[in-house]
C-alpha positions, 0 to 999 in steps of 0.5 A, a space after each residue: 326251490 320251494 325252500 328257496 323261495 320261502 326264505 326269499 318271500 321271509 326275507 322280503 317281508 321282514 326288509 319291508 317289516 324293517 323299513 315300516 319299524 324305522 318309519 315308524 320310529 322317525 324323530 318328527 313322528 315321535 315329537 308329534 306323539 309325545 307333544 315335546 321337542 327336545 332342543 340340546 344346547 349348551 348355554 352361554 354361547 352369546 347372543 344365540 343360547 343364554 341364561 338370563 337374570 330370572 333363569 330363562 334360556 334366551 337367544 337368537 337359537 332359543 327363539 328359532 327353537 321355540 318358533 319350530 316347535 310352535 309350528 308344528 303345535 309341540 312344547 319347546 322343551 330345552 335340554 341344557 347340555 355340555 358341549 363335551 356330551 352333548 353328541 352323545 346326548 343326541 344320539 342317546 335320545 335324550 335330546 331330538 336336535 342340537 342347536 347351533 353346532 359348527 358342521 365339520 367333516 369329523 361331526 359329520 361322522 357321528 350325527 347328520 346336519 340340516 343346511 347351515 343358517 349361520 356362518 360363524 368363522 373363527 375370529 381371535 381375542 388378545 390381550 391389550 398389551 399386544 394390540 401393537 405386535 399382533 395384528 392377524 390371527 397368523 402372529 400367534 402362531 409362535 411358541 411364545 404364544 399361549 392361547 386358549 379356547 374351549 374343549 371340544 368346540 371349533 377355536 380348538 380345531 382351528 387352534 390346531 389347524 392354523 396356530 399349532 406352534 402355539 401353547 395351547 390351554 383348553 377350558 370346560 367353558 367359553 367364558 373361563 377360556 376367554 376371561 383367561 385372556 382377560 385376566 392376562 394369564 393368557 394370550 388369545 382365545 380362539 371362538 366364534 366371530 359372534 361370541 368375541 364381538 358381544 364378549 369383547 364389547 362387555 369387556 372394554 379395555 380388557 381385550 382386543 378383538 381381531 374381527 376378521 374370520 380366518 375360518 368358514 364356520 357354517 352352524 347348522 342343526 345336528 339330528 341323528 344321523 338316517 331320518 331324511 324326513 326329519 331333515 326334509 322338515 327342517 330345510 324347508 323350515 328353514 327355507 320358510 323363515 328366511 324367506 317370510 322375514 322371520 330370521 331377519 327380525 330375529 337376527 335384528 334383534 340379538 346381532 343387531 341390537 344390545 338391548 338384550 345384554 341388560 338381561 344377563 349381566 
């Protein structure tokens, strides 16, 4: 029985031991140690993480990012990522937070995610020459159809959901998917209803943007999946911008204004 008793004190304290290591190894208290906040992205996904002519990262995200780290009195530390690594990047602790990622059942596995702040539905880009014929996302759902999107992002997912008769090619990049399009070697390209708006407008005449989401994209930030606190800060960060006027002004800024585009083209 004094045995007994032993192990279950031994047991308790090493359970407290355990709880106090994994408070102690929180993400918000090691971005307070080291004074940097590492933000994963993947440059290139207009208007919110992009690379200007001077080589600086700018972006309806980017600015988001940077005004977080500020609050918090750290350095904004930008982790340029691709897409296809970027899950493992987070959980590999080279990054403490992906911005921008589509919240989605299968993600939900790998990584947890604050509350959505943008919703960024799916919406389709054809060639002129189908303007007529193709009126709704639906048509392209044909075997005659070739249409592509980007690796390991949501146009593949709803490509496969929504369009699955169709061919389906996939690129490393957003941009060599939809310049595929562009340059008629495709049909359509499947992305974020933000993304084809901008990149429709900086191509004219050469496609056709069919506006009308046909998915619920919710964006929301990806953090490593049991840090409540770290969540818990980024809610009411979020609760705090919206309510201040703060992400108005800066969702004026990139979606409702195009001065920005002179900086990267």
């Amino acid at each position: 029985m004094k045995k007994n008793l032993s192990l279950l004190l031994l047991g308790s304290s090493l359970g407290l031991f355990t709880a106090a290591a994994s408070a102690q190894s929180s993400t918000l208290e090691q971005i307070q140690s080291s004074g940097e906040f590492r933000f994963c992205f993947e440059s290139g996904y207009m208007p919110f993480e992009m690379t200007d002519k001077r080589g600086d990262f700018i972006g309806f995200d980017i600015d988001i990012a940077k005004a977080m780290a500020k609050s918090i009195n750290v350095e904004f530390v930008p982790v340029n990522t691709g897409w296809d690594g970027i899950i493992p990047a987070l959980q590999t602790n080279k990054c403490d937070l992906i911005l921008g990622m589509t919240v989605t059942p299968e993600r939900n596995l790998s990584v947890n995610f604050a509350e959505p702040y943008f919703d960024a539905g799916q919406t389709v880009l054809i060639r002129p020459e189908l303007a007529e014929t193709v009126t709704a996302y639906r048509q392209l759902n044909d075997d005659g159809y070739t249409v592509t999107a980007q690796l390991g992002t949501s146009g593949e997912y709803a490509i496969k959901r929504h369009l699955g008769r169709a061919k389906m090619r996939l690129f490393e990049s957003s941009a060599d998917a939809a310049q595929e399009v562009a340059n008629g070697r495709a049909d359509a390209f499947v992305y974020d209803i933000s993304y084809n708006a901008v990149y429709a407008a900086q191509n004219p005449g050469r496609l056709v943007h069919l506006d009308q989401a046909f998915t619920y994209g919710p964006l929301g930030w990806a953090v490593r999946k049991g840090d409540g606190d770290f969540l818990n800060f980024l809610n009411n960060y979020l609760r705090q911008i919206k309510g201040d006027g703060s992400y108005d002004r800066l969702y004026r800024k990139w979606f409702k204004s195009d001065a920005w585009l002179s900086r990267v083209q």
